[in-house]
C-alpha positions in Angstrom: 0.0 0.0 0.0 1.6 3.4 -1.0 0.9 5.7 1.8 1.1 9.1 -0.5 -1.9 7.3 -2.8 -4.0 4.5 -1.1 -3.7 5.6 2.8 -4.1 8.9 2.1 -7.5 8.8 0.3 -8.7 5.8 2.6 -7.4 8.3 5.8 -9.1 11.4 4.1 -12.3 9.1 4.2 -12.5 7.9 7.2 -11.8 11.6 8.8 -14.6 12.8 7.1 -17.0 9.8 8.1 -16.0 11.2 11.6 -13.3 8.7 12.2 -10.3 9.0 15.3 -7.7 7.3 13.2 -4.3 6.1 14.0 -1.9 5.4 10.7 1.1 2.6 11.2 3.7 4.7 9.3 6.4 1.8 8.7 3.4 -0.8 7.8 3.5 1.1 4.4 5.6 3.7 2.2 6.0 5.4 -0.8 8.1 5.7 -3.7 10.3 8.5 -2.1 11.5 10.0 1.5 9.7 13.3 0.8 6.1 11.5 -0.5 6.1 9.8 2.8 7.0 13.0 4.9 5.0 15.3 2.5 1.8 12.8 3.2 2.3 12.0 7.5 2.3 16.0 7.6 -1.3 16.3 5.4 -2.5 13.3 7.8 -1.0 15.1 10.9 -3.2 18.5 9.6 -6.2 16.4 9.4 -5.8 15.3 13.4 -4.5 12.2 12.5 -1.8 10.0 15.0 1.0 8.8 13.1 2.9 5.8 14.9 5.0 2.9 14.2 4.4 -0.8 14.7 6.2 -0.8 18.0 4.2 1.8 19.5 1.0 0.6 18.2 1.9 -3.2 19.7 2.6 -1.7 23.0 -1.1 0.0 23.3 -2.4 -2.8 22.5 0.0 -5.2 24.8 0.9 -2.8 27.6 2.2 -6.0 29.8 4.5 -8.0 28.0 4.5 -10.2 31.1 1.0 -11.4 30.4 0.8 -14.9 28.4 -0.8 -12.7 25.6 1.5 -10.1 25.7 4.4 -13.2 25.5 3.0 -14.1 22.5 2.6 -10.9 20.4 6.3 -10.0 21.6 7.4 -13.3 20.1 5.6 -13.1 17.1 6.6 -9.1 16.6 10.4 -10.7 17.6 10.4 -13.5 15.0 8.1 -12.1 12.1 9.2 -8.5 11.9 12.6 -7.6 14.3 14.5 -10.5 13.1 13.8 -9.6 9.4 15.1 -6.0 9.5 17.9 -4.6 7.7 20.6 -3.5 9.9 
């Protein structure tokens, strides 16, 4: 998903349908440094929270030392940490 094209529009829509939203910022990208910055900021105007996947995990886990929260930090360890470039 380009986040300059598809997010935005889909964002745009769901602001206007009276929607709180929150947008994942490294879940998608576009084709350059400055689409991507140029797009956040437009979201950011339009009262939209722009996070990252690690931030977003932790809402939704706040206490890794539950068994839930074990597995979502193993799966977000294995599935996404592991495969990043260094």
């Amino acid at each position: 998903m380009t986040s300059d094209i598809c997010l935005m529009h889909t964002v745009e829509g769901l602001v206007r349908a009276g929607y709180t939203v929150q947008v994942v910022a490294d879940a998608s990208g576009s084709m350059t440094t400055l689409a991507d910055q140029l797009t956040y900021d437009r979201m950011r105007g339009l009262g939209v929270i722009v996070t990252d996947g690690n931030q977003i995990l932790s809402e939704l886990y706040p206490d890794f030392g539950t068994p839930d929260g074990q597995k979502a930090m193993t799966i977000n360890l294995e599935e996404i940490v592991s495969k990043l470039k260094p």
